[in-house]
N, C-alpha and C positions, 0 to 999 in steps of 0.2 A: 477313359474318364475325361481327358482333354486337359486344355489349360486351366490352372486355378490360379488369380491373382487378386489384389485389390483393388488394381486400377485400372480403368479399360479409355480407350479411345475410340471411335468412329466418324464415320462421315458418309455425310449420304445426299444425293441430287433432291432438290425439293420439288421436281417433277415425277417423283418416286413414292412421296411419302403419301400417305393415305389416312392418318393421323392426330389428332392435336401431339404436338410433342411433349409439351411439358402434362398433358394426362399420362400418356405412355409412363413417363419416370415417374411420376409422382405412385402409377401403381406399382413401381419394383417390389417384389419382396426384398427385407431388408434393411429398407428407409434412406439410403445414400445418398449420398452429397450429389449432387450434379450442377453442371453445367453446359448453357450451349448457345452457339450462336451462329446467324446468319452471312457467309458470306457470300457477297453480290457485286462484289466490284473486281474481283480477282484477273489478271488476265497470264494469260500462257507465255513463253517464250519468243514469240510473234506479235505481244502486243494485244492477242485478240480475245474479248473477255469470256471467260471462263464461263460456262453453266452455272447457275446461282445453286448454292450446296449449304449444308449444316454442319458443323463440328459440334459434335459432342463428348463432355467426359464429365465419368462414374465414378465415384470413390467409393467403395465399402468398408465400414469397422472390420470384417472379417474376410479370407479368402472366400469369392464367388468365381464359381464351375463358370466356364465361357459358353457351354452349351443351353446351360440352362437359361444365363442370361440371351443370350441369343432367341433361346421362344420368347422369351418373354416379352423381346422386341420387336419380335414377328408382326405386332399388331402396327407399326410405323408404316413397311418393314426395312428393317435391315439385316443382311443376312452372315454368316459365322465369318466369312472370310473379308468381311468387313468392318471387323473386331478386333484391334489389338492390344495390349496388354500394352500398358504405359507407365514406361520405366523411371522417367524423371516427369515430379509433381510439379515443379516447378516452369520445367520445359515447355508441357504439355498445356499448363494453365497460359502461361504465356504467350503461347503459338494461337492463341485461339484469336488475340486479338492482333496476330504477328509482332507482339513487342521483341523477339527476338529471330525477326525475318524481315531485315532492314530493307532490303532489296523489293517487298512485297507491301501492296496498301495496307496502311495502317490504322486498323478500327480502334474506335473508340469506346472504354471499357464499361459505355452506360448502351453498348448495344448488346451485351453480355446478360442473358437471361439466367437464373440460377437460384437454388433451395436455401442461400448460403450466402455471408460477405463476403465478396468476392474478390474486392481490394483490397481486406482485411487478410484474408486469407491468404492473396499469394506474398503480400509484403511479409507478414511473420514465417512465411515457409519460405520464402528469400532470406532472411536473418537466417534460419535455424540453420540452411542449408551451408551460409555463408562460414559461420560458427563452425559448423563441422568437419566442412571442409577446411578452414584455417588450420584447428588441431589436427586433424590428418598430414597438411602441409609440414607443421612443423615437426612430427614425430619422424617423416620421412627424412627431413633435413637436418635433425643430429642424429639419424639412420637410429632412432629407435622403433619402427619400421622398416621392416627390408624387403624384397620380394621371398626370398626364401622364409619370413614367418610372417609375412603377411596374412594369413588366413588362421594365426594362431593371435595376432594384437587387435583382428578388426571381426565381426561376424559375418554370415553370410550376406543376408542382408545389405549392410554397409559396402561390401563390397561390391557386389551387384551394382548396387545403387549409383556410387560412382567410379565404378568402371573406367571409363573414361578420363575421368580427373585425375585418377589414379595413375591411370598409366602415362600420364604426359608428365606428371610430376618424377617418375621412375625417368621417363626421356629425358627430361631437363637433368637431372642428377649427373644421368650418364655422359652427356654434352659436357656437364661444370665439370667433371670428374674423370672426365677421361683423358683423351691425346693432350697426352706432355706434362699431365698432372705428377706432382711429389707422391712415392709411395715408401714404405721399409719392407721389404717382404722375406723374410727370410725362405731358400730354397732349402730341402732335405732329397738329397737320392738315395733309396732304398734298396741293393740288387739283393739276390739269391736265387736257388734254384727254385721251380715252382716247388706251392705246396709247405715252404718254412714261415709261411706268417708274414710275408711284406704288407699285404695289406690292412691285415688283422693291426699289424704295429702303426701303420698309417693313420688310421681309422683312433689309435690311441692316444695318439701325439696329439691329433685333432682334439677328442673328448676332454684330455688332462689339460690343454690349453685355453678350454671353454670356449670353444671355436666351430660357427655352423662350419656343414662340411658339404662338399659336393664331391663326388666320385663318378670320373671320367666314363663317361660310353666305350666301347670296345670299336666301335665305328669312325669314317676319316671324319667325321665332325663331332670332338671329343668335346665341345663344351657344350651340344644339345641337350638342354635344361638346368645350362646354368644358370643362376637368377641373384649373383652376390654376394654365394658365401663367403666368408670368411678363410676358409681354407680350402684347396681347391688339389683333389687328388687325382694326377694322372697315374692310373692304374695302369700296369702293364704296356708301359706305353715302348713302342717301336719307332724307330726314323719314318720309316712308311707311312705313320700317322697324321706325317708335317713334315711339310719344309723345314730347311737348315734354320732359316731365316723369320721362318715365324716360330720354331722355338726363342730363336734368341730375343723374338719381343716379348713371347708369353711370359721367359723367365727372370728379363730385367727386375733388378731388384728397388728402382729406386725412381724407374718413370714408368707413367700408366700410359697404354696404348691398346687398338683396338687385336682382338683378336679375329682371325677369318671363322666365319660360321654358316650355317647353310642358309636360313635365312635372313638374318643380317648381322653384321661384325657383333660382337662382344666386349664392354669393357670391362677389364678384373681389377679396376681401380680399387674397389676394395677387400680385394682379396690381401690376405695379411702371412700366411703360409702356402709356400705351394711344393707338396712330398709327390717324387717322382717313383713308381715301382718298377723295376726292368731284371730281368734275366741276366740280364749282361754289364760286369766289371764298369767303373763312367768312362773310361779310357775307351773300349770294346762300342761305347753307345754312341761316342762321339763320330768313332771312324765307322759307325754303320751309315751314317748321314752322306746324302752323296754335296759332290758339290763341295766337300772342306777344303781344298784347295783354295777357294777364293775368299775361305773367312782365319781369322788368326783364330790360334785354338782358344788363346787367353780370354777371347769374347765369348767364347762358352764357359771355360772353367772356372772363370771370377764371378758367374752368378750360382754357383754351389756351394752354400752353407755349411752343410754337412751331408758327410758320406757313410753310411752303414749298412754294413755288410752280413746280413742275415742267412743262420745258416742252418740247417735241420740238427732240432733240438733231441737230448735221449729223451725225453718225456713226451707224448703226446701233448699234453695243456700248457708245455713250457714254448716260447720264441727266442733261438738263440744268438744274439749278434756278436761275431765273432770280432769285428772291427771299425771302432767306432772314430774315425778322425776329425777332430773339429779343425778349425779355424780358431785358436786360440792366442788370445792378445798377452804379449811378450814386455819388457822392460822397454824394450827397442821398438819404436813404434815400425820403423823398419824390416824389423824381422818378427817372422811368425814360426812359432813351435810345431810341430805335429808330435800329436801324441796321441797313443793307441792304450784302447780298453776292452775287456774283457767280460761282457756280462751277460745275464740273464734273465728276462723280464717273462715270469711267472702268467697263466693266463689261466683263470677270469681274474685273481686277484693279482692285478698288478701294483707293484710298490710306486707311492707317488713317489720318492726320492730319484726316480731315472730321470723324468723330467726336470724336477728340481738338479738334478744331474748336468743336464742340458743347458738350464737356464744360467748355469756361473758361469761360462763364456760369453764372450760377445764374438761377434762378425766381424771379422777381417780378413782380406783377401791372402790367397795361397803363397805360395812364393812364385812369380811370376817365372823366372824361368824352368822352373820344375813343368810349369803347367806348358811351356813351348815345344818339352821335351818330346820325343816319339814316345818315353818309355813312362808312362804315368803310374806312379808308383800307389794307384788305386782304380 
């Protein structure tokens, strides 16, 4: 069936055409806007002037087949692969007379033939664009836009359309927002044997906190498609996964920095939770890492929040965590309690009170020589 769009561009040698051009458009079916005009003064790379050519562009109220238009302008001619479907209205209307090809001669808009106000037209479709674009700017900017619901706040359309725009604005963010940026992030580690629901309770923490969520790839580049959520789950995650040293920056709790990625770093500036799932005891995860020797343990175990310990429940639909340690703030801002709990979060219908559970502690770091110790009493 071929391409279907609204908007077409072409261009074609006027030692080619065989024509009146503006008969050709004026017979499209359809009745579309056109435009087009002569350029004759162009030259190459070398200074040396270009063959004299025509730019023209098509708008239709409704999608038109690229084939069909194509016969139809057979009678010029020009032929399919000399057709392309033109993405920005504004771009296009503008390049005809290189208003935004500063480097290239610049014609004058009374050499522009067309069915239509022509000045009229790209000035109001420069506002509207401008307009659109500004709101888009700003929803990205108090992040009521994200990359992860982007295609749930903007339509297809919209997106398409500035593409582009879009994604330098997502750059710019990640630049303002990234290396060395203020974050609070609370970390959770999750072990148990497979099979007891770490990640099902993952997955839960996230929903009860009303938190997008991304769930790590099983591959050495664990945050391939991440895009900003909110909470950010390394699944089953192993030392093998990563360096010593680039957990310790994914996990910081309080500066943003880049994370390595395939192809190109990652900021999780806004990531706000990040629940870690492992097989193995934190004590057992930390000496799986090679290389500890040359880091103090304390720079891993002061970025873990909490630690829950998930264990195969007697119920099928039940997740049982058998020990749940927080970081719990004391009379003594010096000293920190540990205190251990016993419970059982029910699945599908989980009680919100576990979370509400969670939420009456705050973060405070472990007791610092427990965490130097060889013998981590978790």
């Amino acid at each position: 069936m071929g391409i279907t769009a609204k908007r077409y561009v072409m261009t074609q040698q006027v030692s080619f055409l065989k024509s009146d051009i503006e008969s050709v458009l004026n017979d499209l079916k359809g009745s579309p806007r056109w435009a087009w005009i002569l350029h004759d003064k162009d030259v190459d790379d070398k200074g040396v002037l270009k063959a004299p050519h025509v730019h023209i562009w098509i708008e239709y109220d409704k999608q038109k087949n690229l084939p069909a238009l194509a016969k139809e302008l057979d009678r010029l001619p020009i032929e399919v692969n000399a057709i392309e479907y033109a993405r920005s209205k504004v771009g296009c209307l503008a390049y005809l007379t290189h208003e935004n090809a500063s480097s290239k001669h610049q014609y004058d808009k009374s050499e522009i033939h067309s069915n239509f106000d022509f000045e009229t037209e790209l000035r109001n479709e420069k506002i509207h664009v401008s307009e659109v674009l500004q709101d888009i700017y700003n929803k990205i900017e108090s992040k009521e836009i994200n990359e992860w619901n982007l295609e749930q706040k903007l339509d297809m359309a919209t997106c398409v359309k500035y593409d582009r725009e879009i994604k330098r604005a997502f750059d710019y963010m990640r630049k303002r927002y990234g290396m060395g940026a203020d974050k609070n992030m609370t970390v959770i580690y999750i072990w148990g044997d497979s099979g007891t629901g770490k990640t099902t309770l993952a997955k839960y923490l996230a929903q009860e906190n009303k938190m997008s969520c991304f769930v790590s790839s099983a591959s050495n580049d664990i945050l391939d498609g991440y895009r900003g959520e909110e909470c950010i789950i390394l699944d089953d995650l192993r030392a093998c996964n990563m360096k010593l040293e680039e957990f310790l920056k994914l996990a910081d709790n309080h500066t943003s920095s880049t994370v390595r990625s395939r192809y190109f770093n990652k900021s999780i500036a806004t990531c706000r939770m990040l629940i870690i799932t492992c097989c193995l005891p934190l004590g057992a995860f930390w000496k799986s890492f090679e290389n500890t020797q040359f880091e103090q343990s304390k720079q891993f175990f002061r970025r873990i929040s909490v630690v829950l310990h998930v264990v195969q429940s007697e119920k099928k639909n039940e997740i049982g965590i058998e020990t749940l340690q927080l970081r719990v703030v004391g009379g003594d801002s010096d000293k920190v309690d540990s205190k251990f709990y016993n419970f059982k979060i029910p699945l599908p219908n989980v009680p919100k009170d576990s979370c509400e559970f969670l939420s009456k502690f705050e973060v405070n770091p472990f007791d610092e020589q427990k965490k130097d110790s060889d013998e981590i009493p978790f």
